[in-house]
Every structure is written in C-alpha cells, then in structure tokens.
C-alpha positions as CSV (number, residue, x, y, z in Angstrom):
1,X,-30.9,150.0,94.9
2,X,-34.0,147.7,95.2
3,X,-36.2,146.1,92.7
4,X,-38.8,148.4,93.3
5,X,-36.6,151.7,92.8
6,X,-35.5,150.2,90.0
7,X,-39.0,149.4,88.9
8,X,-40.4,153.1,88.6
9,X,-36.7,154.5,87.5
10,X,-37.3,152.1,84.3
11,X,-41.0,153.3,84.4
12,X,-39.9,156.8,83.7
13,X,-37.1,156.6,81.8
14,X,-39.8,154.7,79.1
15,X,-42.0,157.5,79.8
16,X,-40.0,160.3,79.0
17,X,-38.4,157.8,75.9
18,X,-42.4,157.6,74.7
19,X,-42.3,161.3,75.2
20,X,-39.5,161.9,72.9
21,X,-40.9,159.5,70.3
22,X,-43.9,161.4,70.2
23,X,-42.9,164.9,70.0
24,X,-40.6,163.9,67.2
25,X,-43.9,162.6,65.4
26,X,-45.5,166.0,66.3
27,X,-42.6,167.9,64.7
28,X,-42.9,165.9,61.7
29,X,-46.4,166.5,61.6
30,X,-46.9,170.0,62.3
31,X,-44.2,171.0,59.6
32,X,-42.2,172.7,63.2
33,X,-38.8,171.3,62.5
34,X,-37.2,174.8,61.4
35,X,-39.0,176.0,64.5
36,X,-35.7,177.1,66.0
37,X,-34.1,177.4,62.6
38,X,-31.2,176.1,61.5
39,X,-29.1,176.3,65.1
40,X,-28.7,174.1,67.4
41,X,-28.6,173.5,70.6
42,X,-29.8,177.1,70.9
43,X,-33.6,178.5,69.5
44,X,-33.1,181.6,67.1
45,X,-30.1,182.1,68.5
46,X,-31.7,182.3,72.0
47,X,-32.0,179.6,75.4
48,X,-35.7,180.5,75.4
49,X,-37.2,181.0,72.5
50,X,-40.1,183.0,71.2
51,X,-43.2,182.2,71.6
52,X,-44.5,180.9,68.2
53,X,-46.1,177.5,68.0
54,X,-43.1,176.3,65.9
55,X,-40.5,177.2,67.9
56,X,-42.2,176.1,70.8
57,X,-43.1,172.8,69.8
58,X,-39.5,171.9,68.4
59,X,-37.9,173.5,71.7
60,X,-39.8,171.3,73.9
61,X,-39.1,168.0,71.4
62,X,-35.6,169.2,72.6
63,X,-36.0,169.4,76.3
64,X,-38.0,166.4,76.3
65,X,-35.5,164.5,74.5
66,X,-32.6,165.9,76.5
67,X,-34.1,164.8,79.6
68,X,-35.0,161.7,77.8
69,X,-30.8,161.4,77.6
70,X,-30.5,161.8,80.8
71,X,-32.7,159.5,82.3
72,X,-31.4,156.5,79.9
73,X,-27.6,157.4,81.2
74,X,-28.8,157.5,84.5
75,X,-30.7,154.1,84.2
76,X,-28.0,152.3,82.3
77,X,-26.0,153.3,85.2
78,X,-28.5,152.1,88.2
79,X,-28.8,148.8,86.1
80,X,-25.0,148.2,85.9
81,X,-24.3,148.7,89.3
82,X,-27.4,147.0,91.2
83,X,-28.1,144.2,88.2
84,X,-25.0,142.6,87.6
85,X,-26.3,139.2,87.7
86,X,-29.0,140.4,85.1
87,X,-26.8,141.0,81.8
88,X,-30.4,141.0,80.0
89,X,-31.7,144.1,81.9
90,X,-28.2,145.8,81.4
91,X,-28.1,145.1,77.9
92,X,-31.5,146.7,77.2
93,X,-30.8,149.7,79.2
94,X,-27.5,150.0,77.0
95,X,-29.4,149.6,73.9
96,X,-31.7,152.3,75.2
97,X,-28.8,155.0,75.9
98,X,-27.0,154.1,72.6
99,X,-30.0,154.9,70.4
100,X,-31.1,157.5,72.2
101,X,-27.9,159.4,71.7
102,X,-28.1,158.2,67.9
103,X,-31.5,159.5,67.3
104,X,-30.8,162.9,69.1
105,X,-27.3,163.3,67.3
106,X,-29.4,162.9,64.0
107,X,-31.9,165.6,65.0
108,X,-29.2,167.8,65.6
109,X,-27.6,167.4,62.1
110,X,-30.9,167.8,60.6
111,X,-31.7,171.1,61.9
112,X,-28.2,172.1,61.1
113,X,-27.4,170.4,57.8
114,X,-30.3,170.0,55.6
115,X,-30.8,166.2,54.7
116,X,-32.7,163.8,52.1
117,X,-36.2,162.1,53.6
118,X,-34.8,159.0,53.2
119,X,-32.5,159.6,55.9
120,X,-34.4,161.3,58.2
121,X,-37.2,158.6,58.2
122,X,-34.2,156.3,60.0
123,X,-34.7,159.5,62.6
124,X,-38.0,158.3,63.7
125,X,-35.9,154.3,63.6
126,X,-33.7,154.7,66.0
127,X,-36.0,156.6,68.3
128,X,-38.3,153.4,68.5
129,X,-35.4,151.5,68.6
130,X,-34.7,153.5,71.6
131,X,-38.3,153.0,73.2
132,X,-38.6,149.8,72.7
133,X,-35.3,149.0,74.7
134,X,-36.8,150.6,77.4
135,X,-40.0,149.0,77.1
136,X,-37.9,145.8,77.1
137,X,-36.4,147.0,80.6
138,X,-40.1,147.4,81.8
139,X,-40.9,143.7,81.2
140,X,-38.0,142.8,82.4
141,X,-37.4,144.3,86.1
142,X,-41.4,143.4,86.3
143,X,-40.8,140.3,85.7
144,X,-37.7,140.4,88.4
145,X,-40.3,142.0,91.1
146,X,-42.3,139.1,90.7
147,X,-40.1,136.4,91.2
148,X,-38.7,138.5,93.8
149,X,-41.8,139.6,95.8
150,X,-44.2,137.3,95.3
151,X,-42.0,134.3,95.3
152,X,-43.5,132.7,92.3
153,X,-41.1,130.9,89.8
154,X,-42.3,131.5,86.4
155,X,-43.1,129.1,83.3
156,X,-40.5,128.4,81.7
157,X,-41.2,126.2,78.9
158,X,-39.7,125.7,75.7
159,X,-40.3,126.9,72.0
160,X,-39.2,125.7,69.1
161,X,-36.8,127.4,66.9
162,X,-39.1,127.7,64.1
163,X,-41.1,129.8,66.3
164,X,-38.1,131.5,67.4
165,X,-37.0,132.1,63.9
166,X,-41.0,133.2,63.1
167,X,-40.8,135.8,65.8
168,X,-37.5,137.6,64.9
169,X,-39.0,137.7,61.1
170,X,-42.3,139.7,62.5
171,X,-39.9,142.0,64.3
172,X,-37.3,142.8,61.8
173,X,-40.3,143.0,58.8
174,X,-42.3,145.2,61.3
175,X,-39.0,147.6,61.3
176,X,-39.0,147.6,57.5
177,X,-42.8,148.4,57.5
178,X,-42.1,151.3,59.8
179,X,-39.6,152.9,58.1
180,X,-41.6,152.7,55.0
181,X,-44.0,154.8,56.8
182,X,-41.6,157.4,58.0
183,X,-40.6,157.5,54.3
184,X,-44.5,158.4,53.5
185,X,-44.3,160.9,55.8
186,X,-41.0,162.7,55.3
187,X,-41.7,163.0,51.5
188,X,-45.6,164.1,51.8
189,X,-47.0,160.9,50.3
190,X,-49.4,160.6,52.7
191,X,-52.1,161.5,50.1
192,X,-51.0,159.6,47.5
193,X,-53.5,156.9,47.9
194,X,-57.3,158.2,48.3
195,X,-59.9,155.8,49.7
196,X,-59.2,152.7,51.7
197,X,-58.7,149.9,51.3
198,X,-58.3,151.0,47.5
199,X,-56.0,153.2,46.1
200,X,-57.3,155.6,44.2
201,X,-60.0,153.2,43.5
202,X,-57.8,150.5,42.4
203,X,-56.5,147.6,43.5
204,X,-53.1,148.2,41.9
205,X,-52.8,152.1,40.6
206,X,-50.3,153.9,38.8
207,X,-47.2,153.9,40.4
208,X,-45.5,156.7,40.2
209,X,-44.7,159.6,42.8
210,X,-46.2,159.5,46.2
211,X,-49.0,156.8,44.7
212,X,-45.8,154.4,44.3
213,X,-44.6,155.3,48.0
214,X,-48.1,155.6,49.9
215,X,-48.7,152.4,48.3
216,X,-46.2,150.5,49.1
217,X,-46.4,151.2,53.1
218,X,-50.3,149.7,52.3
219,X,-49.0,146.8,50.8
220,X,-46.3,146.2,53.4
221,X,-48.7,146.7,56.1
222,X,-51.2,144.5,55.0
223,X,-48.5,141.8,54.6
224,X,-47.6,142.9,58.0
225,X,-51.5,142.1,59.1
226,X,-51.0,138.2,57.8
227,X,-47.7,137.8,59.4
228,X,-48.6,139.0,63.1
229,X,-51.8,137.2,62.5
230,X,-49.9,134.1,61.9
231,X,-47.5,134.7,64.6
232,X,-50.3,135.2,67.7
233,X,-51.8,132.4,66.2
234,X,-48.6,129.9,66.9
235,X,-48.3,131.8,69.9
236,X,-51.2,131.3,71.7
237,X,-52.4,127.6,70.1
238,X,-49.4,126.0,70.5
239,X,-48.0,127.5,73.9
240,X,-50.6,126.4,76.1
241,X,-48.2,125.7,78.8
242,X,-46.4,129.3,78.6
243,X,-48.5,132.1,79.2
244,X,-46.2,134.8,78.7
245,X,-45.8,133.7,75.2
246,X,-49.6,133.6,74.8
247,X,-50.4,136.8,76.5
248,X,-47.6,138.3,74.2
249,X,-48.7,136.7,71.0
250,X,-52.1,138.5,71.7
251,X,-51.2,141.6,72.6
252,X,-48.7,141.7,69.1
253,X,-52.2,140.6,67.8
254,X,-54.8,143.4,68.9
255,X,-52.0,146.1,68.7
256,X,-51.9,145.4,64.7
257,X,-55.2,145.0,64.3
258,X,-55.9,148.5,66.0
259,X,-52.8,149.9,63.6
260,X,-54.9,148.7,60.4
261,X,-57.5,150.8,61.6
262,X,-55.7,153.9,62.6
263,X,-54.0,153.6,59.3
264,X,-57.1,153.7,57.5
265,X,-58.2,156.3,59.7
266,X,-55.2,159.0,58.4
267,X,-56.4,158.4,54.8
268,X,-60.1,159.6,55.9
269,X,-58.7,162.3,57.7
270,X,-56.2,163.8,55.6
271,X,-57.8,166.7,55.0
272,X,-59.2,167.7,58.1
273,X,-55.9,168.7,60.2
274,X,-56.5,168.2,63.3
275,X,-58.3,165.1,63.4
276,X,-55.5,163.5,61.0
277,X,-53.0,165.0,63.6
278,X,-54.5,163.0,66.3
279,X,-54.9,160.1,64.2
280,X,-51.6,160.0,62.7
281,X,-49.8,160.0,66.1
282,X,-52.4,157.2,67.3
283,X,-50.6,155.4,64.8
284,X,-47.6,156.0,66.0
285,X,-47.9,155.0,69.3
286,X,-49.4,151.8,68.7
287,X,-47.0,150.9,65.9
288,X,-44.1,152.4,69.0
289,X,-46.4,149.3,71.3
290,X,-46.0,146.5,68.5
291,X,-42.5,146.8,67.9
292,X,-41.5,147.0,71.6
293,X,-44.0,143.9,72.4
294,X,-42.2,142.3,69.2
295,X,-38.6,143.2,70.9
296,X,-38.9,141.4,73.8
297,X,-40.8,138.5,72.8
298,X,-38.2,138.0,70.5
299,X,-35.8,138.2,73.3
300,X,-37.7,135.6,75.2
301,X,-38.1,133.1,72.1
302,X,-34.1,132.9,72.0
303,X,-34.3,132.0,75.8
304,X,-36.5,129.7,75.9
305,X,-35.4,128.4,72.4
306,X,-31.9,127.0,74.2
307,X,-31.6,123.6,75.5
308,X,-32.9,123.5,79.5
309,X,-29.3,123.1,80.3
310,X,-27.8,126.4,78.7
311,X,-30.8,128.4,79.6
312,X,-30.0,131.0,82.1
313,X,-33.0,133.5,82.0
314,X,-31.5,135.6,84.2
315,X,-28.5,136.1,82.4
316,X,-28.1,136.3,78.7
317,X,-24.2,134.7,78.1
C-alpha cells in the first residue's frame, strides 16, 4: 500500500475517531444517554430504533463509534503490514484501536450498568486518548509523504531534555484539566460558577457542591493558560533552527487561548440551550486539538531529545 493510500486511510479513520468524540459530547449534553435505554447493543429492544431525538442521537453515537472501531482495526492493520520500518506510525495506530475499544466497552457498561460521574468522565478520556493517537498517525504518515515525495530531508535538530520534560508536563496536566471538565459535566456543575472570570463574584467562593467542582476546572485551566503559554514560548524562542517545534509550540498556543474563551463562553450561555450546546462542544473540539497537538510533540521532544547517534526518527526502539 502506498504513502498516499495510507495518507487518506489515516485521514479518515481520525475523522470518523473526531466523529465519535463528538457525538459522545452531544450525548452528554443533550441528556440522550438512556436514549436506547438500558440495552445494548440493540435500541428499545430494536436494530432501528424509534424515531425520538434521544434514541436517535445515542443510536447514531453508536454507529458512528462502531465504524469508528472498524476503521482503527483496519488501519492498525494497513500500518503493520506496509510500515514495518515505521514502529512510530504502528505504535500510534495501536494506541488508537486499544482506546477505542476501551472507550466503547465503557459506553456499553454504562448504558447497561448504571455508574458513578467520576467514572464516566474517564469515558470522554480514553475517547481523546483515542483521537489523539490518530491525530498522531496524521502527522506522522504526512510527514512520511514529504520526505517521500518531495524528497526534502527534514530538520532535525535537538532539544533539550528540560524541554522534553516541559512538554510531557503540559500534556499529562492538560489530561488532568480535561478530565476535571468531564467531571463538571457528568455531575451538572456547569453552573456552579456564575460570571467569568469570577465566581459568583468572587475571586475565591464558597466551596461546596458544584461551586467547589466548577471551580476547580477554572482554576486548573487557568494554570493550564500559564503552562502552555510558557511552553510555546520555549518552543518558538529557543528553536529557531526546528520549525516543526515552533509551528507546534504555536499551534498548542492559539488552540488554548481560543479554549479560554470558549470556556468563558459556556458560562454566558448556560442558560440559553442551544447556543451553550454549540459552545460547549466548541470546547471540546479544541480541547480534542490541544491534547492531540500536545501528543505528538511530545513524541517528537523524546526524539529529538536522544543523542544524534541513537536517534532513529523513523523508528522508535
């Protein structure tokens, strides 16, 4: 299979992956997870269910994340067979179909065993665990194309391991911060901080309920603000010679400042329902964009962080 099959096959499997990501937000959001009541994999005990808004929306989270299955299985497989010398792009597409599977077995238990918040916010987790391996494989076979077509040998300079170590911290906190925000939204605490950037109209309010929840995502996320900040700032000052890290450092940079905003956006929206719906999942997809821009630069970092004479970026050993 050439690069370029491969190419759009990675293309759409992170499609369909983004797909899934979403309509599980929209689930969440529009209350539809007992859509198809408490079976699964059938819809009120039917293939095709009826034609309520619930039951449609949680039927086609299912189809879309079925094919979504699919597609990473098929993928994993194309990559293993026509990328051996590319254990990176294997590895990603493995880490796609494993989460994948993870975040649709946990669906699946959901809708048939009722579960705590807590656990279902590691739901939305694994799902953008799942879509940011993919978005991984995207950077990664694109990168293959190049050096393929266009005979163009890329920069390949170093970074230091502080920066290394820098970059995994902004990915890993940017996880935390995420789940938080699941958490908010599993348990309804979206409203427990009114007014922005206040809370309530206070700096630190009464923490107790959804107030102590909602404002602990805010705090978290504002902490997230100063470390991404911090991060594009290393990456793009002191990188002049690599601009993949630059380009990378900025893009981790606009996509979080565009998140504060959307963010601040759900709490003037709350109330009207379907402007918070569409600003809500705004927030998810950039949030879905950071952390998969975060995933492979800190793949990269680790690359380029080895000495010139272990460094195989073609192959991670």
């Amino acid at each position: 299979m050439r690069t370029k099959q491969l190419k759009w096959l990675s293309y759409l499997s992170s499609l369909v992956m983004f797909l899934a990501t979403l309509g599980g937000s929209v689930v969440t959001k529009t209350e539809s997870g007992l859509g198809c009541g408490n079976q699964w994999p059938l819809c009120n005990g039917k293939f095709i269910p009826a034609h309520t808004v619930a039951s449609m929306i949680e039927y086609s989270h299912r189809a879309i994340s079925g094919a979504a299955g699919l597609l990473a299985l098929g993928t994993f497989v194309a990559f293993w067979l026509y990328r051996k010398n590319r254990r990176d792009l294997q590895l990603y597409s493995l880490l796609a179909l494993i989460f994948v599977m993870v975040q649709a077995f946990m669906g699946a238990m959901a809708v048939v065993y009722p579960t705590n918040s807590a656990v279902m916010a590691l739901h939305f987790g694994f799902s953008l665990i799942a879509f940011a391996s993919s978005i991984m494989l995207v950077f990664g076979i694109r990168e293959d194309e190049v050096r393929q077509t266009k005979n163009v040998v890329l920069p390949n300079a170093s970074v230091s391991k502080g920066f290394r170590n820098l970059t995994w911290f902004a990915t890993v906190y940017t996880y935390i911060v995420v789940y938080i925000g699941a958490y908010v939204s599993h348990t309804d605490s979206a409203g427990g901080c009114s007014g922005w950037p206040l809370c309530n109209g206070r700096i630190i309010p009464e923490l107790s309920g959804g107030v102590g929840i909602a404002f602990a995502h805010r705090v978290a996320a504002g902490m997230l603000f100063l470390v991404i900040a911090v991060l594009g700032h290393f990456a793009y000052r002191k990188h002049p010679n690599n601009r993949e890290i630059r380009l990378l450092g900025v893009a981790a940079t606009v996509l979080v400042i565009v998140q504060v905003f959307t963010g601040a956006g759900i709490v003037f929206t709350l109330y009207n329902y379907h402007v918070y719906l569409f600003t809500s999942l705004a927030h998810m997809v950039v949030v879905a964009a950071l952390f998969g821009v975060l995933c492979y630069m800190s793949v990269r970092t680790w690359q380029l962080s080895r000495p010139p004479s272990r460094r195989q970026d073609s192959d991670l050993k």
